[in-house]
C-alpha positions in Angstrom: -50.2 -25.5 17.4 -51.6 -29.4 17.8 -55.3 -30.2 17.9 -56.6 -29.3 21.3 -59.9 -30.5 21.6 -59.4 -33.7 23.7 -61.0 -33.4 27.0 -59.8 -35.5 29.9 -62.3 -36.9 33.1 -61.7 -34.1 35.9 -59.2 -36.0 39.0 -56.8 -37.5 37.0 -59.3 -41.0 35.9 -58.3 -42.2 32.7 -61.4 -42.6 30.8 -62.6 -43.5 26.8 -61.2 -39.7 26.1 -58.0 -40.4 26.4 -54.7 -39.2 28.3 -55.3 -36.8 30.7 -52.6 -34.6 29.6 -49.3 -34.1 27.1 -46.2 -34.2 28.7 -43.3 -32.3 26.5 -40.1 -32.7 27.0 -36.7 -31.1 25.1 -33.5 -32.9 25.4 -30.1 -31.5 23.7 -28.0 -34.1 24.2 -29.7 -35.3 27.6 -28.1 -39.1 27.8 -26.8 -38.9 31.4 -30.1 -38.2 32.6 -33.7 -39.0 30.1 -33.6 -42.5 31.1 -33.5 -41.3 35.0 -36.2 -38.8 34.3 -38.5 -41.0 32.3 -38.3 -43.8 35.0 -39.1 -42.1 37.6 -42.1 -40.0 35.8 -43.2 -43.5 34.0 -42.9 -45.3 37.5 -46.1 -44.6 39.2 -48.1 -44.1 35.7 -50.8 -46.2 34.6 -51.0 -47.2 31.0 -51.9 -44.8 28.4 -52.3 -41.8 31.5 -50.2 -39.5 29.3 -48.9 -38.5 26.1 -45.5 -38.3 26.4 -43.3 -36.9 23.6 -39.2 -36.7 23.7 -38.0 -33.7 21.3 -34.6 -35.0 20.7 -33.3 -31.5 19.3 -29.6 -31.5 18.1 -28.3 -34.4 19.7 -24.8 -35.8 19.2 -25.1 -38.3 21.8 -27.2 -41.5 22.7 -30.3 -39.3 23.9 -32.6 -40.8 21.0 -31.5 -43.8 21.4 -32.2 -44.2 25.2 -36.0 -42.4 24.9 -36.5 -44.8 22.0 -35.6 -47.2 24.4 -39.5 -46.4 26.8 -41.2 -47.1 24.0 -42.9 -49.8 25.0 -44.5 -47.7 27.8 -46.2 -45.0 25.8 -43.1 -42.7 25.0 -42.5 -41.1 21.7 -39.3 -39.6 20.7 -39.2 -37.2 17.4 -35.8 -35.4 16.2 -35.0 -32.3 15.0 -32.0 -30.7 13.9 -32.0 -27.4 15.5 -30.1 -27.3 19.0 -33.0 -25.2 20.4 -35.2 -25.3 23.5 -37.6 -23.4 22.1 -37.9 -25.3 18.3 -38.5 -28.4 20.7 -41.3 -27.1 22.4 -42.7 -26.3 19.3 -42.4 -29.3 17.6 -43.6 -31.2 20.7 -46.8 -28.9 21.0 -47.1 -30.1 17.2 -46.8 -33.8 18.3 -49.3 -34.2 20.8 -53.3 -33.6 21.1 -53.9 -34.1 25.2 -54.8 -30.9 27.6 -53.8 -29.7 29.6 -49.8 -29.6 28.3 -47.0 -30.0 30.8 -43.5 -29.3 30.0 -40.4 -31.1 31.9 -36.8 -30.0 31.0 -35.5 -33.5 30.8 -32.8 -33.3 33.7 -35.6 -33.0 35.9 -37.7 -35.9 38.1 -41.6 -35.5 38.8 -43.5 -39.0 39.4 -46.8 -39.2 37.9 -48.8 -38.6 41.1 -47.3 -34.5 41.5 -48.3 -34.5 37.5 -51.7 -35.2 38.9 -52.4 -32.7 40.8 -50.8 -30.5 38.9 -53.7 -31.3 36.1 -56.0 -31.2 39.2 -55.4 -27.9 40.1 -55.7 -26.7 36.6 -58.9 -28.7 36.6 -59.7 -26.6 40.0 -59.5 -23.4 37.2 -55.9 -22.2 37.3 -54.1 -21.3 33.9 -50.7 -22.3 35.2 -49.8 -25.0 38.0 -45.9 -25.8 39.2 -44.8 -28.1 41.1 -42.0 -27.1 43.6 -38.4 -27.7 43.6 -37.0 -30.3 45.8 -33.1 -29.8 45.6 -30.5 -32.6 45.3 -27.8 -30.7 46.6 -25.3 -33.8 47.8 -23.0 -33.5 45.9 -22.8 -29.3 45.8 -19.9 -27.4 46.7 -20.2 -25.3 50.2 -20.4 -22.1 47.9 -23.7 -23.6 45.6 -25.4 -25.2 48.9 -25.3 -21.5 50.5 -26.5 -19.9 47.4 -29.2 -22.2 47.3 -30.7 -21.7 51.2 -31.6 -18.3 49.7 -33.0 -18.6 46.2 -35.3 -21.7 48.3 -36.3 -19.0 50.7 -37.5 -16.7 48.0 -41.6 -16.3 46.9 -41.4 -16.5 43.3 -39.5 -20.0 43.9 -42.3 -21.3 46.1 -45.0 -20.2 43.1 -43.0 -22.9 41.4 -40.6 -21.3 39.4 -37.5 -22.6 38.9 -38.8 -26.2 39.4 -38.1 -27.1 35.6 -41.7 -27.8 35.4 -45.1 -25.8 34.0 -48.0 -27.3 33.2 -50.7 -25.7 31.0 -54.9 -25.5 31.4 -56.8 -24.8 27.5 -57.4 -21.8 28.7 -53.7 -21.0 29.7 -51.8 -22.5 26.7 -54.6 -20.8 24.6 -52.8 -17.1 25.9 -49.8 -17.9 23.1 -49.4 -19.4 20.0 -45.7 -20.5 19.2 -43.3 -20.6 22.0 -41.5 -17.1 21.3 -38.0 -17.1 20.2 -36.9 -16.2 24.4 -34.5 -18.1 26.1 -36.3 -18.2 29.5 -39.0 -20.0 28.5 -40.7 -21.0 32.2 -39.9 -16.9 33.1 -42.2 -16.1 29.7 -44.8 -18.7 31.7 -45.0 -17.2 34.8 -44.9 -13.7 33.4 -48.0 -15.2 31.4 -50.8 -14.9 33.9 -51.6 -13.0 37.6 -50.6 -14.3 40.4 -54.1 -15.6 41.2 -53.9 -17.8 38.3 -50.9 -19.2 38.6 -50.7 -21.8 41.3 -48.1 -24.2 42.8 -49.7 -26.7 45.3 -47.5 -27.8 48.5 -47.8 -31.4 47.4 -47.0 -31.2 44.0 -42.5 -31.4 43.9 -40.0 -32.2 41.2 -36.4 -32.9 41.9 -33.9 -30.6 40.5 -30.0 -31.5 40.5 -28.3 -28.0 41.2 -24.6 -27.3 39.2 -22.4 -28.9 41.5 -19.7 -25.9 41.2 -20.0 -22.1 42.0 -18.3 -22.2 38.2 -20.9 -24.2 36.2 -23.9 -22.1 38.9 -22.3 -19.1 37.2 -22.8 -20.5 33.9 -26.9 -21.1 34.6 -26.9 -17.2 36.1 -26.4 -16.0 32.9 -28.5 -18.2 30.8 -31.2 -17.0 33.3 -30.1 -13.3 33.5 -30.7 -13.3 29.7 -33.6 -15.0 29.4 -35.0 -12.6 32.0 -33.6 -9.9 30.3 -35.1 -10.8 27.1 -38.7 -10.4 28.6 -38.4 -7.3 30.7 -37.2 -5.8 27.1 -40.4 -6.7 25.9 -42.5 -5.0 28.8 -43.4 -8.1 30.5 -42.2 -9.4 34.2 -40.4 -7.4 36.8 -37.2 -8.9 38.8 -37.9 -12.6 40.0 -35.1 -12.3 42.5 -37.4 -9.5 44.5 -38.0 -10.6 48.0 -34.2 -11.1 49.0 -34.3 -8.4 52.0 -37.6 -10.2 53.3 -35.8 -13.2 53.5 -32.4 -11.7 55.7 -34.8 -10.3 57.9 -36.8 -13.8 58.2 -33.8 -15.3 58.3 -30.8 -12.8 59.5 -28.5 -15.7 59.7 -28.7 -15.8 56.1 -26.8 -12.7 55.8 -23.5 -14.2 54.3 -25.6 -16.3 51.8 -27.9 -13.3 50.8 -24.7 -11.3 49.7 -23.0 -14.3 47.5 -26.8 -14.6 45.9 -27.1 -10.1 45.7 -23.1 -10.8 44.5 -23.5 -13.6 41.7 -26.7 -12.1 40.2 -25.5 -8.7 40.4 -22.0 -10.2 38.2 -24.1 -11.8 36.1 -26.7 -9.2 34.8 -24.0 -7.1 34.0 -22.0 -9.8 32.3 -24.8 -10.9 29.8 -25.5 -7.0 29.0 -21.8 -7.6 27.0 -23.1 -11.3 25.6 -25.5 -12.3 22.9 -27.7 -14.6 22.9 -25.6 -17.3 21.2 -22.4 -16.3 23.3 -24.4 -17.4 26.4 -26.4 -19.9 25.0 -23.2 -22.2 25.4 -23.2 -21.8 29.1 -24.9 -24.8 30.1 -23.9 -26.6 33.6 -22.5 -30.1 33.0 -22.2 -31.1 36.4 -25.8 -31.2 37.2 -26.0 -33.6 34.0 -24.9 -36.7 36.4 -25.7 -40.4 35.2 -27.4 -42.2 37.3 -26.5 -44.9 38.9 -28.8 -48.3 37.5 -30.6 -46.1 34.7 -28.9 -45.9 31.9 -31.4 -47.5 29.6 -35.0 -48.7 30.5 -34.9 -51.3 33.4 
């Protein structure tokens, strides 16, 4: 694990110490969207306010290129061979010094000021801090944008996961050593710490781009389903999707949606129990991969 002994001034100031945190972020073949993430995270940034590192791992595609691209405003981009989430965060905990450490799936916008107060609230003494998930759903089929009015309903969403998002106090990263070979990572997080410690404040978002079809949202089920799987194996986390009768009975219009979200899960965690690891790593959504209009390199 990197050097961790760099303090930053408590409120976000940037000061003689430094950044006031790492930002980490893995991208496998990420070229339709790092420029849009980096632009919009690098937009309200001052100079110098974070160490930012781009883990190009496995990429076929013009993903190095285009992070090489910001750096002239305080991004660096490292490669490795291995196609792995997990080897990235790794090497990217290797590559930078700053606490506390957040870490952005690079398909994923969060401006500087919700990084903020995400390192303000660990500053306020939580171990883990999440921003909440702001959907783009514009371009989702009917079938995705009913799923979704559930899983937004649901607690452990509002405690930030799912946002693509974590970031990490001393104390919290200091609960781990590697990133374990797991493939949900951010479940592994949350499982990390109690509830009390573990905070997402209201004005903290990121901007997640759903899959567009019920096909590719299948396809992200069982990515999740195994990574979930993976840690309840290992004694650690109950079911994230508890909570979904609470919300019909909030909510009993929700009815119709509750069932396709009870219906997908339900296909999928008994789907992946057939699957290994590498069979459903290759499920990855495209369609929430979308270029962006105007960002294609840094502007």
């Amino acid at each position: 694990m990197a050097d961790v002994n760099s303090e930053h001034s408590p409120g976000g100031a940037i000061g003689a110490s430094g950044p006031i945190a790492s930002i980490v972020i893995p991208a496998h073949n990420e070229e339709a969207v790092i420029a849009r993430t980096l632009s919009t995270l690098l937009a309200d940034a001052r100079s110098g306010e974070f160490d930012i590192v781009v883990v190009c791992n496995g990429c076929t595609d013009a993903t190095q290129s285009i992070s090489e691209g910001f750096a002239d405003r305080g991004v660096r981009t490292i490669s490795i061979q291995t196609p792995s989430k997990i080897a990235a965060l790794n090497a990217g905990d290797r590559e930078v010094q700053a606490m506390p450490r957040v870490y952005l799936d690079a398909d994923v916008r969060i401006t500087a000021d919700s990084v903020r107060k995400l390192v303000a609230t660990l500053d306020a003494g939580a171990l883990v801090a999440a921003p909440r998930a702001q959907l783009d759903v514009d371009q989702c089929s009917a079938l995705v944008r009913a799923y979704f009015t559930v899983w937004s309903e649901l607690g452990h969403v509002n405690r930030g996961l799912g946002s693509g998002v974590y970031a990490l106090s001393r104390n919290g990263r200091a609960r781990f050593d590697d990133f374990p070979s797991v493939m949900g990572d951010d479940y592994f997080i949350y499982c990390l710490v109690d509830e009390d410690d573990r905070i997402s404040p209201v004005d903290a978002v990121a901007t997640v781009v759903p899959p567009q079809t019920i096909k590719d949202l299948a396809k992200r089920r069982l990515r999740i389903e195994k990574g979930n799987a993976e840690i309840r194996s290992q004694g650690s986390g109950s079911s994230p999707g508890a909570g979904l009768m609470d919300v019909v009975k909030k909510r009993p219009r929700l009815l119709p949606n509750a069932a396709l979200y009870a219906g997908l899960h339900g296909w999928a965690r008994l789907r992946v129990r057939r699957m290994s690891s590498d069979q459903v790593g290759w499920q990855r959504a495209e369609s929430s991969r979308i270029q962006a209009e105007g960002v294609a390199g840094n502007e």
